[in-house]
N, C-alpha and C positions, 0 to 999 in steps of 0.2 A: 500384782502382789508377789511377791518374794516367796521364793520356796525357804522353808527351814530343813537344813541336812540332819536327821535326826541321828546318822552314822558317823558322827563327826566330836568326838570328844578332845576337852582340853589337859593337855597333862603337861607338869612340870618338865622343862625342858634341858638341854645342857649341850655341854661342846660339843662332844658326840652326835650332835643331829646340826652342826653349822653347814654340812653340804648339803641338807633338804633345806633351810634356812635360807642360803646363799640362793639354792634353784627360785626358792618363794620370790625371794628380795628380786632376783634380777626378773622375773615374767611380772612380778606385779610394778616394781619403779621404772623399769627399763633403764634408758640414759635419756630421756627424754628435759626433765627435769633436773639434775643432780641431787634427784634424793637419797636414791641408793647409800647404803652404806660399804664398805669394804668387806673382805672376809677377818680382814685382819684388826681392824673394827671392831668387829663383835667379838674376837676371840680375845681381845683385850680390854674389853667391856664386861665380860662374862664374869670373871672371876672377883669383881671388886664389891666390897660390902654394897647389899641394898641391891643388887643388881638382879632382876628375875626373865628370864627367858618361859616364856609359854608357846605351848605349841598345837597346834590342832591336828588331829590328826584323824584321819580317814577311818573304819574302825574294818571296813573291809579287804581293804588292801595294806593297811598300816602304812600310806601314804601322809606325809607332812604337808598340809594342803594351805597354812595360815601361822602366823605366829604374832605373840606380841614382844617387843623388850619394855624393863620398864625399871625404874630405878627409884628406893627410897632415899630420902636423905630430912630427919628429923619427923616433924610430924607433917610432912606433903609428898607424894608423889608426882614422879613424869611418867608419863608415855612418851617413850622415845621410838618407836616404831611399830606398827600397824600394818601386818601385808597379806593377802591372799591371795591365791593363783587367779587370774581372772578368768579362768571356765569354771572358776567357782563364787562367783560374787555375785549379790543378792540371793544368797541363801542362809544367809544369817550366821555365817562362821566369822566374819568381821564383827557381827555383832555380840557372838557369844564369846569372842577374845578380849572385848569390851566390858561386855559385864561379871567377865570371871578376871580383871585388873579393879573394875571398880570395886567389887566384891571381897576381893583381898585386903584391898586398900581400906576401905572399913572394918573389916576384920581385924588390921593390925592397926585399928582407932586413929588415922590418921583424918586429919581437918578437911585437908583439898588436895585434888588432883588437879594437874594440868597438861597441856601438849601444845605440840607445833605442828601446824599441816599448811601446807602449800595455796596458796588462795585460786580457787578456780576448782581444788582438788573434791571429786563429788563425793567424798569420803565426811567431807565436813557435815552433810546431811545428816548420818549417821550419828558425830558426834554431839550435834545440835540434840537430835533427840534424845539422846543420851542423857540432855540435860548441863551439856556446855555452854557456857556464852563467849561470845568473844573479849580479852581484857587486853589484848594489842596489837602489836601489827610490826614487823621484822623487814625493814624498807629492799629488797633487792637481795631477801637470804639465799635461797637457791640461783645455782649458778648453772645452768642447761651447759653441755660440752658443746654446742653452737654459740656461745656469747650471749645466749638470754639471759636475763635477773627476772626472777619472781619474787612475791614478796610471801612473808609465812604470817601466817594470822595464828596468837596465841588465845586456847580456846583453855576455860577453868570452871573446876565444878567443885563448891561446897560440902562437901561428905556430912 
């Protein structure tokens, strides 16, 4: 069973923390896949209507241990990224970056969420029970810097 870090609160995020961001992004995607985002990425991503940076944050050391991005546009949102350090995974800081986007995203009455995650990726567990289903499938999306293709399975949930 999964520990829950009860030290670990989410607060609203901002440019100012893209180098705990960046640290998250690169120890939890590596380059294994080509999921990772750039820094420049997100510093570009950041500022545009609809757009929310959340962050998790340690409450002991005030370390940034997980973040989500996510962006509205009318009445549905994405989750455009999901990451935690992995000396911190399954302890429910994935999950509660989860339910404080699904949470929001009801709050501001929006219909359905959705996302893209990498197929094989054990994160999908999480989102399943979340209450995702799968509605497609992204043939050869992720490009691994080896010449892999993986395919990205589109997961949506009803609000």
């Amino acid at each position: 069973m999964a520990t829950v870090e009860s030290d670990v609160r989410i607060n609203e995020g901002t440019s100012a923390d893209l180098d705990a961001v960046m640290t998250v992004m690169e120890a939890a995607f590596g380059r294994t896949y080509g999921e990772a985002w750039t820094r420049s990425q997100l510093a570009g991503i950041l500022p545009m209507t609809g757009v929310s940076l959340s962050v998790a944050c340690d409450m002991r050391d005030h370390q940034i241990v997980g973040f989500a991005l996510d962006r509205r546009v009318a009445d549905e949102a994405e989750l455009l990224l999901l990451a935690v350090l992995p000396e911190r995974h399954r302890r429910g800081v994935g999950r509660n970056l989860l339910e404080d986007f699904l949470a929001r995203s009801r709050n501001c009455g929006l219909s359905k969420v959705h996302l893209e995650v990498r197929d094989g990726n054990p994160a999908t567990v999480m989102y399943r029970q979340g209450g995702f289903e799968a509605v497609g499938r992204r043939r050869n999306y992720y490009h691994s810097p080896g010449g892999e293709r993986h395919d990205a399975i589109t997961l949506a949930l009803q609000l």
